[in-house]
N, C-alpha and C positions, 0 to 999 in steps of 0.2 A: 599384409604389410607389417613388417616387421617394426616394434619401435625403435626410437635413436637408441644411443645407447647412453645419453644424459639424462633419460628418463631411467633407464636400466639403473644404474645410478640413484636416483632419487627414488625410487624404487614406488609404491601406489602412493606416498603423499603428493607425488607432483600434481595430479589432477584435482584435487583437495586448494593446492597454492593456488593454482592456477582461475579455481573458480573463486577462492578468496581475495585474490590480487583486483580479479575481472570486476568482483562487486564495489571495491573500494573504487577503482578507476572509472567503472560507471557512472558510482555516485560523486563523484568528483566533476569530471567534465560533459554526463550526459549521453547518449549513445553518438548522437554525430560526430564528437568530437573525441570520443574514445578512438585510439587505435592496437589492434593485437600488439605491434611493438612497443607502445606503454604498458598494457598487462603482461607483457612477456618481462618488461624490463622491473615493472614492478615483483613481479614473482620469479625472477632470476632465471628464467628457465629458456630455452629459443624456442621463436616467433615459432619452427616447425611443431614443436611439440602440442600449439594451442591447436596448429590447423589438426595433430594427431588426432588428440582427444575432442576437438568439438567441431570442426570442418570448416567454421570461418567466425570470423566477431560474431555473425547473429545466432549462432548454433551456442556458442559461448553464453550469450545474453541469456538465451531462451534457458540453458542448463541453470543458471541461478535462477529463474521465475519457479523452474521445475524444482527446485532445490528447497526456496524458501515460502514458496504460496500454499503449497499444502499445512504447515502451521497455520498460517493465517486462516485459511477457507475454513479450517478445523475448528479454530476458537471460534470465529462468527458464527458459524451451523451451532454450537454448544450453546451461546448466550441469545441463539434465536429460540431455539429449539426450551431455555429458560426463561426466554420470554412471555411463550405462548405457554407455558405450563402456570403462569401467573395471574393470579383470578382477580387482582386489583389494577385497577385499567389504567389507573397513574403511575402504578409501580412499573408496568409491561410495557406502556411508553417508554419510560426511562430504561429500563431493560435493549427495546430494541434500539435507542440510540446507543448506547453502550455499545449492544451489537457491531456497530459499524466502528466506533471511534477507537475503541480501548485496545484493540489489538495494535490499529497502525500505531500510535502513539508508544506501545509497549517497541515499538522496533528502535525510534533513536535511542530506546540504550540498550540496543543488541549490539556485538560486533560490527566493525570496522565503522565507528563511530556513527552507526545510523544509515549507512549510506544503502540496502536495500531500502528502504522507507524514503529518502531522494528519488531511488529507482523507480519505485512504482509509481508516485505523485507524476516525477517527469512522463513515465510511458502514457500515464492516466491524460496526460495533457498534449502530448506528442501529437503535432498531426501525420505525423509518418505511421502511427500505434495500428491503426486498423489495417495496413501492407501486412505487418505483423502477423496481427491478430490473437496477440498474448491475454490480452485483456478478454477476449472474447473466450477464447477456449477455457479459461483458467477461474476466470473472476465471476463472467456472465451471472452461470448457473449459481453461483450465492447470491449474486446482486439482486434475478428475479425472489430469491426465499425474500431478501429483505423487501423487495417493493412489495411482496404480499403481507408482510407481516405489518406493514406498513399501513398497510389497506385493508387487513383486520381491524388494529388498533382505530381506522377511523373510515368505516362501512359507508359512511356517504358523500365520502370523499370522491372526486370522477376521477377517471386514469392520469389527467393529469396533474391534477393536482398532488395524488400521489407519488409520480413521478418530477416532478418540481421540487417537492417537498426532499427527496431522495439526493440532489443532482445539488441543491444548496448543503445538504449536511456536507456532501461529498467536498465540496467550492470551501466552507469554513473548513474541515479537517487536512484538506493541500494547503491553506495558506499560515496555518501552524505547523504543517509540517517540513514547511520548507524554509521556516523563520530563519534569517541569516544573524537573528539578533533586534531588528530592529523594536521588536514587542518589548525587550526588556529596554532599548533604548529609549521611546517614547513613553513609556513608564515608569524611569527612573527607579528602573532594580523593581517594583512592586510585580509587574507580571514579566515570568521571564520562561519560553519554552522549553528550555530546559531543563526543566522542572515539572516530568510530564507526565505525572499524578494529579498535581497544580491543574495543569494544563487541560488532560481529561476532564475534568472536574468540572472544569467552568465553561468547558465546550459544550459538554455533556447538560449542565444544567441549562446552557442559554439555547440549546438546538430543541432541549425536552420543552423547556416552555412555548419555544416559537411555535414546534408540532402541536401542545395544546391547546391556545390560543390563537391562531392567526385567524384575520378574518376572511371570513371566504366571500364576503360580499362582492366581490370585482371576478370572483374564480371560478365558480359552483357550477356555472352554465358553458366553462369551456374545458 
């Protein structure tokens, strides 16, 4: 199949537009309500050309996970793999929660105003996700590193509890990452997500304490 010739024209950036139009428009209205002719119309290019290069919206979708989760899988594995290499057992707690938080956070101020970082919270919560199965192919395998490192850090911990423990970091770091504002509005400008160094920070210190402290009296036996 030969390409159009408006591609010809645009010559290899178009497929570059086209996956940078796709991510903005994702993280704007969501996969459901995405459609190719708003990515086409946002990246000026025709509808044909999205079907050229990625074969439909979810071939599209899937090329930004393929696009941008390798950074991410990369930096977790690096601040796990930092973790366990740390022989102070408070320091290696706060290590592996960093592990999970610091990266998403570092994406609302990446390009196209954050909006992979919308992407993945959304997919992470989609009940359509597991048709998919983006999360599973792509994410899984680091997910289990952290729920062992998880279950290093606290040896007498039972599966689920480590897995609880995993499933709330995950519940606090979607609902800062989806803040529409309303944290700095309740807060009167003092906490505000957009400021997400700020924001790491305090996530990061109040997930490290819960992990140190929580009680397991009601949990130990299930």
């Amino acid at each position: 199949m030969n390409e159009p010739k408006t591609a010809e024209k645009q010559g290899p950036t178009s497929k570059e537009k086209i996956l940078s139009a796709g991510e903005a428009v994702f993280g704007k209205y969501g996969y459901d309500a995405t459609t190719v002719r708003k990515i086409a119309a946002r990246a000026d290019v025709p509808v044909a050309l999205i079907n050229y290069h990625f074969g439909s919206k979810e071939g599209l979708y899937r090329a930004i996970f393929e696009t941008r989760s390798p950074a991410i899988r990369d930096q977790r594995i690096v601040g796990l793999q930092l973790a366990r290499s740390e022989a102070d057992w408070d320091r290696r707690v706060e290590l592996v929660v960093k592990a999970l938080i610091v990266p998403m956070f570092g994406l609302r101020d990446n390009a196209n105003d954050g909006a992979f970082g919308r992407i993945l919270v959304r997919e992470l919560s989609d009940p359509s996700s597991e048709g998919r199965g983006i999360f599973r192919e792509m994410f899984d395998p680091v997910a289990e590193m952290m729920l062992d490192a998880i279950a290093e850090c606290f040896p007498d911990w039972t599966k689920a509890e480590v897995n609880w423990a995993y499933q709330t970091m995950l519940g606090a770091m979607m609902i800062v990452m989806m803040d529409n504002g309303r944290i700095a509005r309740l807060s009167g400008g003092a906490a505000d997500s957009a400021d997400t160094s700020a924001a790491a920070t305090h996530i990061v210190a109040v997930l490290t304490a819960g992990l140190k402290h929580r009680d397991r009296s009601q949990t130990a036996n299930n």
